[in-house]
N, C-alpha and C positions, 0 to 999 in steps of 0.2 A: 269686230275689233276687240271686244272686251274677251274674248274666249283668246286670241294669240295673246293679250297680255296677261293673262294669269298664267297661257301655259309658261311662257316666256319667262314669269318673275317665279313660278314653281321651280322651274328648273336653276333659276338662282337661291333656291332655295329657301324661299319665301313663305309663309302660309297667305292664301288668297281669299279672298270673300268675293263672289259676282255677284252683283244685283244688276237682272234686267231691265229694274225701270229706276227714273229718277224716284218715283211714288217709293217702290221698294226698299230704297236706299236711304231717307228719312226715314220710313217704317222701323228699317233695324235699327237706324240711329237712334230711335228713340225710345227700342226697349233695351238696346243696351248699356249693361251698365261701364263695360270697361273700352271705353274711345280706343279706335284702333291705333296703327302708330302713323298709317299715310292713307290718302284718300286720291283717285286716280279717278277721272270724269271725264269721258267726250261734252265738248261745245254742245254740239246739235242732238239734243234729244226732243223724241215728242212730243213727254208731257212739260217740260222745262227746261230750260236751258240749263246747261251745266253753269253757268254765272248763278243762277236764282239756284240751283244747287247749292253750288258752294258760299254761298250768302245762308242760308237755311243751314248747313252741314259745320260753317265756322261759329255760327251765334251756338252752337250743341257744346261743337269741341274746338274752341280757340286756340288752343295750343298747336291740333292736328295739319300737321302741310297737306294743304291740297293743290295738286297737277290736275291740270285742265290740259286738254288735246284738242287740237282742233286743226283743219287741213290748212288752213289760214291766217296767221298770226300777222297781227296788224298792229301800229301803237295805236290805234282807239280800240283795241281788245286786250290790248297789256296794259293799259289804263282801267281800264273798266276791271279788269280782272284784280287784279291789286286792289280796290277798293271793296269786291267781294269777298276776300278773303283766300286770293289766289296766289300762294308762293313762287307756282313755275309756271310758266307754258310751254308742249313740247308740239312741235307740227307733227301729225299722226306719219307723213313720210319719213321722219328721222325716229320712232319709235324703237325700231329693232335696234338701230347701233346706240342712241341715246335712253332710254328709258331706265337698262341696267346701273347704268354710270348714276343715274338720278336720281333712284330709289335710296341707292347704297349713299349717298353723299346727305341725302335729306333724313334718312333713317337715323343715320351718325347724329345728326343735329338732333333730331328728336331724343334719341337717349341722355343727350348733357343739359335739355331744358329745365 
């Protein structure tokens, strides 16, 4: 999943960052020093959930929109998600037609904050 959405947001012209593990993805958060502008997380990973992600990745960089995917979007996960620090949720089956639309609208916000 994460390898079509980079190709996917490269070809919108994006620069991309992959990180294969949740561990990996703190790791660089937290020798970086310039917060990226969006942050994109599957639900179900092995070592953590994308929630406990983006809870760890919002206390870094507060400002940063983080999208969460997941096959499943439920309101006890758009609940839950909103208090970790989750702006969007996109269901991984609407990613191709929705995910460009999303980047571009949430990016736009990120530059007038």
């Amino acid at each position: 999943m994460g390898l079509m959405v980079q190709r996917l947001l490269q070809r919108e012209g994006y620069a991309v960052t992959l990180c294969e593990s949740a561990a990996q993805a703190l790791a660089r958060a937290r020798d970086t020093v310039v917060a990226p502008v969006l942050v994109i997380s599957d639900y179900n990973m092995p070592e953590m959930s994308g929630l406990e992600l983006s809870a760890q990745l919002s206390r870094l960089w507060p400002a940063v929109p983080i999208v969460l995917t997941s096959g499943y979007v439920g309101e006890g996960l758009q609940a839950e998600a909103t208090l970790h620090g989750v702006c969007a949720l996109l269901r991984k089956e609407n990613t191709l037609e929705e995910l460009p639309a999303l980047v571009r609208r949430l990016v736009a916000g990120a530059a007038v904050r």
